[in-house]
Biopython code that builds the backbone (N, CA, C, O; Angstrom):
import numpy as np
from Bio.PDB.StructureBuilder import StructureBuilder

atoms = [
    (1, "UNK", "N", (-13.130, 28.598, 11.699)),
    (1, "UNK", "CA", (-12.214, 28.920, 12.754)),
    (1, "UNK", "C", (-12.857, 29.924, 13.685)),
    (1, "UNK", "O", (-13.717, 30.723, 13.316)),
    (2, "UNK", "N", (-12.386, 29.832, 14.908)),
    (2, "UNK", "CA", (-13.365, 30.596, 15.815)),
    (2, "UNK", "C", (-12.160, 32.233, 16.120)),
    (2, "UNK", "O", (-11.007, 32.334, 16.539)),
    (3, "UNK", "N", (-13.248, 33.303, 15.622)),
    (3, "UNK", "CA", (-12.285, 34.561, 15.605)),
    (3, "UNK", "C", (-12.909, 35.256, 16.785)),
    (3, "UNK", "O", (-13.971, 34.991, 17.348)),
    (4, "UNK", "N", (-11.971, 36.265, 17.059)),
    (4, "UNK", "CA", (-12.880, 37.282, 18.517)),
    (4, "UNK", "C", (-12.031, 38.728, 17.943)),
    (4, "UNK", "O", (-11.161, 38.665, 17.075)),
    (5, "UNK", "N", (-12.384, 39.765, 18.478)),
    (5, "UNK", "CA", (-11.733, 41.008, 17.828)),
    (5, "UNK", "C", (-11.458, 41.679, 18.903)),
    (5, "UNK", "O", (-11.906, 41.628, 20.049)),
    (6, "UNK", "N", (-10.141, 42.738, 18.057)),
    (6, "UNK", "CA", (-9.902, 43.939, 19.265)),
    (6, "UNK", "C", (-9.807, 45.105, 18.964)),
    (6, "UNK", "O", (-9.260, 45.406, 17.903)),
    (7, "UNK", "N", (-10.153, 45.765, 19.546)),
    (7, "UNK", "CA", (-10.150, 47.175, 19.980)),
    (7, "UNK", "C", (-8.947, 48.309, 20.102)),
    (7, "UNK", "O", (-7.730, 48.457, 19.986)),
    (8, "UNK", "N", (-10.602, 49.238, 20.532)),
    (8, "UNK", "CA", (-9.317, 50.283, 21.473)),
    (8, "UNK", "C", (-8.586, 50.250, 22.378)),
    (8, "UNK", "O", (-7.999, 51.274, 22.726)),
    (9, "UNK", "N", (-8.396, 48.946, 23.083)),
    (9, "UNK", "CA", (-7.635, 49.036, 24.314)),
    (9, "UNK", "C", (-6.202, 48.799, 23.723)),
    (9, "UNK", "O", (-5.295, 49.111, 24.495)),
    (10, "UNK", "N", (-5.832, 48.315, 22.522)),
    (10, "UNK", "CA", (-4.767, 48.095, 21.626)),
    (10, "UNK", "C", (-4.436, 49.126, 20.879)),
    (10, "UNK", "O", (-3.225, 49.201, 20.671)),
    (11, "UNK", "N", (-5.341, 50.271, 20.213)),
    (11, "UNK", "CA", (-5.206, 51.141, 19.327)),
    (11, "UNK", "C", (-3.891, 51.737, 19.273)),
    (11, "UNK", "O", (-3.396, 52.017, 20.365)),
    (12, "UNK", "N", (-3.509, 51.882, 18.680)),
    (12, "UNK", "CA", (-1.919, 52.733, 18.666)),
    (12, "UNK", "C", (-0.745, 52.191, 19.437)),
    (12, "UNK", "O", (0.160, 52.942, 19.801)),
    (13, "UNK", "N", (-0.744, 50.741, 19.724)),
    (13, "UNK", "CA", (0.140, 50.193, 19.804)),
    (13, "UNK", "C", (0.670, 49.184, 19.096)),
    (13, "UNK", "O", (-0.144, 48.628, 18.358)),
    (14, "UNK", "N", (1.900, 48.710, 19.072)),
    (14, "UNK", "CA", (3.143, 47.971, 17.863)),
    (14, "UNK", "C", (2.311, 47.204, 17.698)),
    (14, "UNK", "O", (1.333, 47.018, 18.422)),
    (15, "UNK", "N", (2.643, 46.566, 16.556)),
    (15, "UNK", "CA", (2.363, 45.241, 16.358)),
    (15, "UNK", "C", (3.231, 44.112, 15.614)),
    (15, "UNK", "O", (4.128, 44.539, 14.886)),
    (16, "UNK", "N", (3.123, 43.181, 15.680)),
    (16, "UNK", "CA", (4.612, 42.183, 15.698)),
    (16, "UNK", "C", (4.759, 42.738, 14.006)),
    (16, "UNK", "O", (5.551, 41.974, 13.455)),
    (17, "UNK", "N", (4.372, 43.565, 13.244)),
    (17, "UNK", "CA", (4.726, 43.988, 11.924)),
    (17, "UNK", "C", (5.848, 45.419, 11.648)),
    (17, "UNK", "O", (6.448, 45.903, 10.688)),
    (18, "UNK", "N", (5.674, 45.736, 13.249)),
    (18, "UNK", "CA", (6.001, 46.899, 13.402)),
    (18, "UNK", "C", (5.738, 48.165, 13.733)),
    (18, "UNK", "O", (6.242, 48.938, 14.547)),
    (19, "UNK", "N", (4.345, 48.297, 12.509)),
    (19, "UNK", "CA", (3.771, 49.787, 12.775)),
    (19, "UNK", "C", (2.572, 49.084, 13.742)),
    (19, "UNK", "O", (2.238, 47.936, 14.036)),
    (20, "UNK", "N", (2.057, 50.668, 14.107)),
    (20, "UNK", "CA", (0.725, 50.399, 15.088)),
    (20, "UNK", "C", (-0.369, 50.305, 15.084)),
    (20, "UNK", "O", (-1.091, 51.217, 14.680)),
    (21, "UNK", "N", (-0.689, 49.503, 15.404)),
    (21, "UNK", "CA", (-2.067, 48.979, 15.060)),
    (21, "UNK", "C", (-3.603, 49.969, 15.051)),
    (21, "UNK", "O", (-4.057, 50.236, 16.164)),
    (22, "UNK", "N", (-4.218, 50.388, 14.056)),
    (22, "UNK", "CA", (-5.326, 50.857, 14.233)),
    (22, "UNK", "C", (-6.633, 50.385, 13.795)),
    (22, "UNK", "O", (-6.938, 50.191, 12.618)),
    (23, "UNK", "N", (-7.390, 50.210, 14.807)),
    (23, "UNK", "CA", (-8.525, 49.583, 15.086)),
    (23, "UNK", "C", (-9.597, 49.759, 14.125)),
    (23, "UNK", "O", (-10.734, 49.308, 14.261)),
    (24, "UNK", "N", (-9.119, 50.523, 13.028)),
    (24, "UNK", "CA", (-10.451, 50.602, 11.865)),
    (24, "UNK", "C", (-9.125, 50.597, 10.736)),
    (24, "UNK", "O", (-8.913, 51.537, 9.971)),
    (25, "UNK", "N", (-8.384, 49.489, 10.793)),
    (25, "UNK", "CA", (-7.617, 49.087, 9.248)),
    (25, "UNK", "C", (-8.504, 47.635, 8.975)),
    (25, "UNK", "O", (-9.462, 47.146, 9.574)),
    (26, "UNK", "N", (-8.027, 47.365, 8.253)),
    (26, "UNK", "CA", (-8.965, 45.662, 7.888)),
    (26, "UNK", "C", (-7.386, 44.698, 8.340)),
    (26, "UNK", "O", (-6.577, 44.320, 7.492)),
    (27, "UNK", "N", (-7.302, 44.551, 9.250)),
    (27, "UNK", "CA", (-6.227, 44.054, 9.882)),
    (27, "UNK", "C", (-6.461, 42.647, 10.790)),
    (27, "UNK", "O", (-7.608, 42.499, 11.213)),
    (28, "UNK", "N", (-5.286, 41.405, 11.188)),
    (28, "UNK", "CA", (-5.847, 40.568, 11.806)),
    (28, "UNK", "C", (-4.414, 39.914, 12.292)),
    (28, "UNK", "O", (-3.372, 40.196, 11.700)),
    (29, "UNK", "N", (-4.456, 38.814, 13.673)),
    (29, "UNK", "CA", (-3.360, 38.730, 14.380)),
    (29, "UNK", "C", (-3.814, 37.317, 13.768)),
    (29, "UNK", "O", (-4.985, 37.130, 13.438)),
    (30, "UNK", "N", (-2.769, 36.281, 13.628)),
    (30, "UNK", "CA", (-2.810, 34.944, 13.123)),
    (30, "UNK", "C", (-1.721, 34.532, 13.975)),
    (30, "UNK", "O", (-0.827, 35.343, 14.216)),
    (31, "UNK", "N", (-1.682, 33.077, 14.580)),
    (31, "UNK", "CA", (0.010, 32.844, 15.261)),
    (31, "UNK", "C", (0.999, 32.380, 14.477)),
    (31, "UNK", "O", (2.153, 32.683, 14.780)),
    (32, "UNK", "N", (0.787, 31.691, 13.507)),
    (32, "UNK", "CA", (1.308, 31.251, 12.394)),
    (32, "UNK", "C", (1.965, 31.751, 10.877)),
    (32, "UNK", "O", (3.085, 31.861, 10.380)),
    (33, "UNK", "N", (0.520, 31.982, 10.468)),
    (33, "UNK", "CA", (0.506, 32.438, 8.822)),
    (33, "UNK", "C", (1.345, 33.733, 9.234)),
    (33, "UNK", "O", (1.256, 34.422, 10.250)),
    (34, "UNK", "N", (2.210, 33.852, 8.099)),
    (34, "UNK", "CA", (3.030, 34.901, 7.476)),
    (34, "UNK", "C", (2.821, 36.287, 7.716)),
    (34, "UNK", "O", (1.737, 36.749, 7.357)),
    (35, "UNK", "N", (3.657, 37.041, 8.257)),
    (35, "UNK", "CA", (3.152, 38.513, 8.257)),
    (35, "UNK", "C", (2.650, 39.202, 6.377)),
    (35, "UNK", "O", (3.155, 38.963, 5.280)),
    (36, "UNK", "N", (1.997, 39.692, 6.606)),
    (36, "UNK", "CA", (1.786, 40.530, 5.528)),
    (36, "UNK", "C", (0.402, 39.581, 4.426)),
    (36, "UNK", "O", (-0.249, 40.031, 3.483)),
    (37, "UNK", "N", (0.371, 38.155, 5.066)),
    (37, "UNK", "CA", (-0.048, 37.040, 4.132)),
    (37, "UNK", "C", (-1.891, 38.058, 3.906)),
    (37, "UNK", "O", (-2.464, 38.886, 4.614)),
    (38, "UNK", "N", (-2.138, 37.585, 2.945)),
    (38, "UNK", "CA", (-3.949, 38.204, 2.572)),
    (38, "UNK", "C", (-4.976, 37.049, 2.369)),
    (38, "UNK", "O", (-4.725, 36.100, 1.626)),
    (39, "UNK", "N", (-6.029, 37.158, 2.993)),
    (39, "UNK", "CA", (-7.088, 36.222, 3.491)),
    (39, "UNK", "C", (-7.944, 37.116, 2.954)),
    (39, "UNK", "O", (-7.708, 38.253, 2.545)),
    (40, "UNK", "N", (-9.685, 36.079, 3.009)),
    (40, "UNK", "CA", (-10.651, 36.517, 2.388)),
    (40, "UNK", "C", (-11.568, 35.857, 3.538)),
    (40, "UNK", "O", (-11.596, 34.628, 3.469)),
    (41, "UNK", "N", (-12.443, 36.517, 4.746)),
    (41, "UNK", "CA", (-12.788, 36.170, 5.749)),
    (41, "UNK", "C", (-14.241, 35.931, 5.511)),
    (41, "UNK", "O", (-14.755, 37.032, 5.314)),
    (42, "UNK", "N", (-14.970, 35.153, 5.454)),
    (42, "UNK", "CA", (-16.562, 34.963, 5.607)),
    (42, "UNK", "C", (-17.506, 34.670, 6.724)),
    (42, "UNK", "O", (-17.478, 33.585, 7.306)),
    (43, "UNK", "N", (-18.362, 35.647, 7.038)),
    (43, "UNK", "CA", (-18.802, 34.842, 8.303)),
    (43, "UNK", "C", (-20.431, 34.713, 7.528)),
    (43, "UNK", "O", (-21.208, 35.522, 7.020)),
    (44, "UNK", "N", (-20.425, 32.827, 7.830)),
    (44, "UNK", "CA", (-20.973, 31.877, 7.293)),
    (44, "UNK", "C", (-22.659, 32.199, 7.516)),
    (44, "UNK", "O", (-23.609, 31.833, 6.824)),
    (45, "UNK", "N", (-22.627, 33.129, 8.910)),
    (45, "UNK", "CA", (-24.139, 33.305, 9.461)),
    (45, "UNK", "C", (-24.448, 34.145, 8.955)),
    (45, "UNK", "O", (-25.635, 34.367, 9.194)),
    (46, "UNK", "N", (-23.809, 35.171, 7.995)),
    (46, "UNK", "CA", (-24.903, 36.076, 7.036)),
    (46, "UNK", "C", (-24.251, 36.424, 5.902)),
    (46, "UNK", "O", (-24.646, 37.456, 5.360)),
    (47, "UNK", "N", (-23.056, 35.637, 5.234)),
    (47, "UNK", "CA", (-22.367, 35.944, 3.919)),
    (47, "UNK", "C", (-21.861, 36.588, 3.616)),
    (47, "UNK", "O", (-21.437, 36.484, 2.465)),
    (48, "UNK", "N", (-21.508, 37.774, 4.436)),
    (48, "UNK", "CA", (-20.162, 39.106, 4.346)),
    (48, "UNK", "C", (-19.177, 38.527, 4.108)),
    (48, "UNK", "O", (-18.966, 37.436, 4.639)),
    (49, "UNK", "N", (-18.438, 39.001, 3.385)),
    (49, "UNK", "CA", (-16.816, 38.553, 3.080)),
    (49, "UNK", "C", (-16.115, 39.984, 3.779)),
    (49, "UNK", "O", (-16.636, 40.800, 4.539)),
    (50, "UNK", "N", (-15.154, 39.952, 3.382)),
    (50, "UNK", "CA", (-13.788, 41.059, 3.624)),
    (50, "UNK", "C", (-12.635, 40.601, 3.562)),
    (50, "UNK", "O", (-12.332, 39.626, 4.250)),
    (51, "UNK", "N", (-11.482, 41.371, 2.489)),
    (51, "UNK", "CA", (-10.356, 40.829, 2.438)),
    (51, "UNK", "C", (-9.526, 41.253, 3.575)),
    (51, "UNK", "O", (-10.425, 41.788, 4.224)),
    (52, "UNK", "N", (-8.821, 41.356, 4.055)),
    (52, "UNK", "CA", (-7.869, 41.410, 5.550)),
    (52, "UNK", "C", (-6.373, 40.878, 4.916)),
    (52, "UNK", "O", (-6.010, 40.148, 3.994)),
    (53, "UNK", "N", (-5.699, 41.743, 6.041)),
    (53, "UNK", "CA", (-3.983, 41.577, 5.822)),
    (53, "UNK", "C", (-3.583, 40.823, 7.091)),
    (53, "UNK", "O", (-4.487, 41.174, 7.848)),
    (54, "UNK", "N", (-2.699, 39.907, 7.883)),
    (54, "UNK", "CA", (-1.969, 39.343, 8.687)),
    (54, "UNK", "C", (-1.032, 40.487, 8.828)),
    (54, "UNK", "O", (-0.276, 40.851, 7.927)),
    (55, "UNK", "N", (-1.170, 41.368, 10.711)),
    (55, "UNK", "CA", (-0.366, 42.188, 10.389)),
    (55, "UNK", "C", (0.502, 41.834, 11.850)),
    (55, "UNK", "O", (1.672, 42.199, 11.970)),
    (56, "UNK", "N", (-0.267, 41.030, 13.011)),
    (56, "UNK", "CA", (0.176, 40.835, 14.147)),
    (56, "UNK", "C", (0.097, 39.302, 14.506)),
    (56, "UNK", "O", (-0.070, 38.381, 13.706)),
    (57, "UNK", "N", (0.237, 39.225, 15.737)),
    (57, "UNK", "CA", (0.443, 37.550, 16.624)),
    (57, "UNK", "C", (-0.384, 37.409, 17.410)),
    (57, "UNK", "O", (-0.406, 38.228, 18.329)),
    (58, "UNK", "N", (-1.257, 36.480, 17.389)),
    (58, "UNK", "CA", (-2.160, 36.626, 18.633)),
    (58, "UNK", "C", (-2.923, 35.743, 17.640)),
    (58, "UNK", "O", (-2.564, 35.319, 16.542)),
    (59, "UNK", "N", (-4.498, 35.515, 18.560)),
    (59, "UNK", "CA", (-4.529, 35.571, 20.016)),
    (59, "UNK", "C", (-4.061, 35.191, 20.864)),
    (59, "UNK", "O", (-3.379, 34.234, 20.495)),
    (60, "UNK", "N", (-3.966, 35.354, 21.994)),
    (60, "UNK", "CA", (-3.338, 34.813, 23.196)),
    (60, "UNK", "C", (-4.496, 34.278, 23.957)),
    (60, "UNK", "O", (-4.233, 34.202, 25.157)),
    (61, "UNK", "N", (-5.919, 33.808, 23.588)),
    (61, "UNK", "CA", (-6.815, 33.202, 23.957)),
    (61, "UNK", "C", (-7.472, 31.491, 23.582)),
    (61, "UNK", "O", (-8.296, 31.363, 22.677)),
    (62, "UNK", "N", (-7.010, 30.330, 24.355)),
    (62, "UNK", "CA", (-6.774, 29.316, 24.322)),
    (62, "UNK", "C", (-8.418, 29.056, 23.603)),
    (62, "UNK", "O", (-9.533, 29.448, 23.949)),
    (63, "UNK", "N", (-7.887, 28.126, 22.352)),
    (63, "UNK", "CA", (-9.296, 28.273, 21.383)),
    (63, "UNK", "C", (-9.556, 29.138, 20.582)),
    (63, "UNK", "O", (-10.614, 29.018, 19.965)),
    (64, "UNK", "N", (-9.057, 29.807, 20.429)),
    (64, "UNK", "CA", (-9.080, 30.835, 19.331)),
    (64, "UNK", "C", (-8.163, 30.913, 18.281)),
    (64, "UNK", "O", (-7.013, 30.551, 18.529)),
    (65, "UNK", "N", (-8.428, 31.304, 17.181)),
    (65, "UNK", "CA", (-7.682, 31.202, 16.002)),
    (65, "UNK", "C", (-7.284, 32.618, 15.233)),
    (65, "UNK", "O", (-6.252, 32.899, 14.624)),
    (66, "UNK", "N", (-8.332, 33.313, 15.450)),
    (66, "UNK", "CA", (-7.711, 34.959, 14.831)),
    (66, "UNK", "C", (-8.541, 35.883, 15.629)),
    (66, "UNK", "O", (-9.681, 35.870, 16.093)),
    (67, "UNK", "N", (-7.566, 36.665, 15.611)),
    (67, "UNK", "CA", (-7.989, 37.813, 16.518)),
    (67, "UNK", "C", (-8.205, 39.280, 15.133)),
    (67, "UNK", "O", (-7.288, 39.920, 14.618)),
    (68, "UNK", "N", (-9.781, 39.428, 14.856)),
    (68, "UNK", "CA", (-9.915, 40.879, 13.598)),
    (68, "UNK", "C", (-9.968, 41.876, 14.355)),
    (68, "UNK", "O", (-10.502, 41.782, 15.460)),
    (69, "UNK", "N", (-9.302, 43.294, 13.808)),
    (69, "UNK", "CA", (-9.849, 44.592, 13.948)),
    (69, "UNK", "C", (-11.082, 45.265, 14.074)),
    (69, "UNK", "O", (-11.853, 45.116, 13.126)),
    (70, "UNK", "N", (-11.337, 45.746, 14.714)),
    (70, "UNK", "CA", (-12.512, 46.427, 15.390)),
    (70, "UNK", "C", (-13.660, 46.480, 13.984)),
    (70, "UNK", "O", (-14.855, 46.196, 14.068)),
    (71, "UNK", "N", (-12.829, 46.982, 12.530)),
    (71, "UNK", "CA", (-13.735, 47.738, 11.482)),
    (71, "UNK", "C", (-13.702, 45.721, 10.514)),
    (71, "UNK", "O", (-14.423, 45.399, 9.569)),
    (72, "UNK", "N", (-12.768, 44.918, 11.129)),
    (72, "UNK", "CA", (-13.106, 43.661, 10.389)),
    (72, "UNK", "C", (-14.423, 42.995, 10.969)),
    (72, "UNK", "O", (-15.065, 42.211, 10.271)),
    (73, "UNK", "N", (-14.800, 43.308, 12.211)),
    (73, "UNK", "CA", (-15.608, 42.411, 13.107)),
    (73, "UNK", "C", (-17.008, 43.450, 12.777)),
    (73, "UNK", "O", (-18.112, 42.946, 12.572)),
    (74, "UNK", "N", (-16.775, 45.034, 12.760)),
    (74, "UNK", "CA", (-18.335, 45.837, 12.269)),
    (74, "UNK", "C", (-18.361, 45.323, 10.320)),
    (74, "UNK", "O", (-19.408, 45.655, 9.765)),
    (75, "UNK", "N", (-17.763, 44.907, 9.797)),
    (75, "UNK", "CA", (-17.668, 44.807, 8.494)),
    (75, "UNK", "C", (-18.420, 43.069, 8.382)),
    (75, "UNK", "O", (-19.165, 42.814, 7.436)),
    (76, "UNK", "N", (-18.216, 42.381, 9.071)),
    (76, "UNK", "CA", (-18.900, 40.373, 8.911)),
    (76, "UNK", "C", (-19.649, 41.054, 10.096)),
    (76, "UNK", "O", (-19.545, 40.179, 10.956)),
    (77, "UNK", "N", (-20.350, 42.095, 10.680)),
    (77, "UNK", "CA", (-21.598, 42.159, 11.336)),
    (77, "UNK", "C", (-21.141, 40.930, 12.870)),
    (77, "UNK", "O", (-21.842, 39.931, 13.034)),
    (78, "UNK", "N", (-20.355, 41.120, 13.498)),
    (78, "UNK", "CA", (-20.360, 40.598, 15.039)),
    (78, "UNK", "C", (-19.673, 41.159, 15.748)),
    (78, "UNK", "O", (-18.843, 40.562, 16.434)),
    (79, "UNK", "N", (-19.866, 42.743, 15.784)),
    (79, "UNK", "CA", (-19.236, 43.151, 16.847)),
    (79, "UNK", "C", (-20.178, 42.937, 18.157)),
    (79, "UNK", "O", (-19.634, 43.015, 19.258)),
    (80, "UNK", "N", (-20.974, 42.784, 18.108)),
    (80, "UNK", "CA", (-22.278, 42.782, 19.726)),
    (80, "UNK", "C", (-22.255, 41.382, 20.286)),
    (80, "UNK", "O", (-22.948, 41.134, 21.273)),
    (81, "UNK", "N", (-21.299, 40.186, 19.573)),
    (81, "UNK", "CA", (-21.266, 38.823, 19.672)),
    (81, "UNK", "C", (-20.156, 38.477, 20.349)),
    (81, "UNK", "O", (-20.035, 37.550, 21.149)),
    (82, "UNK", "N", (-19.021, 39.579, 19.851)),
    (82, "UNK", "CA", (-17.538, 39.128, 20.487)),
    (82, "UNK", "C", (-16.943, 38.003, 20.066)),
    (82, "UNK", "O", (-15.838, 37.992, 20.609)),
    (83, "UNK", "N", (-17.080, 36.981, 19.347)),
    (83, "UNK", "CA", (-16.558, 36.020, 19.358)),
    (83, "UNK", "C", (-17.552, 35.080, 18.106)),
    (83, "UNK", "O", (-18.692, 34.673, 18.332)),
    (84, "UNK", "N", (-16.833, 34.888, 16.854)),
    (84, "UNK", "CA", (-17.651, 33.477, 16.078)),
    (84, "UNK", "C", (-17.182, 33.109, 15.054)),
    (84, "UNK", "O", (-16.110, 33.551, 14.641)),
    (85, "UNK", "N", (-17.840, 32.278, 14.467)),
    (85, "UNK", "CA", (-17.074, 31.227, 13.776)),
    (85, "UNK", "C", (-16.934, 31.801, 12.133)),
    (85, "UNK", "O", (-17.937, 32.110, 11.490)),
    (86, "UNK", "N", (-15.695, 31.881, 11.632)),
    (86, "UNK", "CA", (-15.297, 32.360, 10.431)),
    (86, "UNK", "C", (-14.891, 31.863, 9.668)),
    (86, "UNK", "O", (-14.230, 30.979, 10.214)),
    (87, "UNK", "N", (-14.718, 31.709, 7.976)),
    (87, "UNK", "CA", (-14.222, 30.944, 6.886)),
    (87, "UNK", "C", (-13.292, 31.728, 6.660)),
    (87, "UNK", "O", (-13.452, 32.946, 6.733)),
    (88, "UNK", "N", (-11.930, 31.057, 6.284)),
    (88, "UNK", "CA", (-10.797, 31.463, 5.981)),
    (88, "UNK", "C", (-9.938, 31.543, 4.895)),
    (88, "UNK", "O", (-8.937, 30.874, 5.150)),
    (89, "UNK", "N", (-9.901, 31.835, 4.274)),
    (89, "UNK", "CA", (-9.221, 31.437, 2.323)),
    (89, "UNK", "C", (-7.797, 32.545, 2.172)),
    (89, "UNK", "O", (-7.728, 33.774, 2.186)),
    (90, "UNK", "N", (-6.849, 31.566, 2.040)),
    (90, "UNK", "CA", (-5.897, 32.591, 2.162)),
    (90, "UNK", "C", (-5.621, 33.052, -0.053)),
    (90, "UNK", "O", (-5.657, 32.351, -1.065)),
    (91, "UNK", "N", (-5.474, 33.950, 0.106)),
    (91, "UNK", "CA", (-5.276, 34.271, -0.806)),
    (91, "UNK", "C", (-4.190, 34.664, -1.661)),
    (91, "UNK", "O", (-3.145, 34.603, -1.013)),
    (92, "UNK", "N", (-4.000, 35.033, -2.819)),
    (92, "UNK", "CA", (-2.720, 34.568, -3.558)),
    (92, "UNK", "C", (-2.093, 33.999, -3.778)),
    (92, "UNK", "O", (-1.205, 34.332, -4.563)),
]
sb = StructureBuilder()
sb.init_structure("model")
sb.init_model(0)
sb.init_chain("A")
sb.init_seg("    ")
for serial, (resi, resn, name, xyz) in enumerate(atoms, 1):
    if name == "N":
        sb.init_residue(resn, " ", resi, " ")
    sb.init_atom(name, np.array(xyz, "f"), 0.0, 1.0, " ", f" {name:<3s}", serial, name[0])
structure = sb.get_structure()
């Protein structure tokens, strides 16, 4: 699935969970899957995993499938890429 991440321009604001979003939680916007639901994210081009929580809605970018937190995207190594392709395993 093709993910892109966000930032500080979001930092400390709501998120469809409620509380506010901060840009170094292991956090991720899905349009679908369940608030609160837990995933196990891989990016395929160098084998990092990270588990992540569904905490918001989004993206709002046509083609895109999840939008990670700033510390999910430095954690699978593509923050300098902006944008790539991720394995998804929902968990539990």
């Amino acid at each position: 699935m093709l993910a892109s991440w966000y930032g500080a321009k979001f930092h400390g604001r709501r998120m469809a969970n409620g509380h506010r979003f901060n840009m170094y939680d292991l956090t991720v916007a899905h349009r679908t899957l369940p608030l609160g639901t837990e995933l196990l994210l891989t990016n395929p081009r160098n084998g990092r995993q990270v588990e992540v929580r569904v905490t918001d809605r989004g993206p709002h970018v046509r083609g895109r499938q999840l939008d990670v937190s700033y510390e999910v995207a430095r954690r699978l190594y593509f923050v300098s890429r902006g944008v790539t392709r991720l394995k998804m395993q929902i968990l539990g």
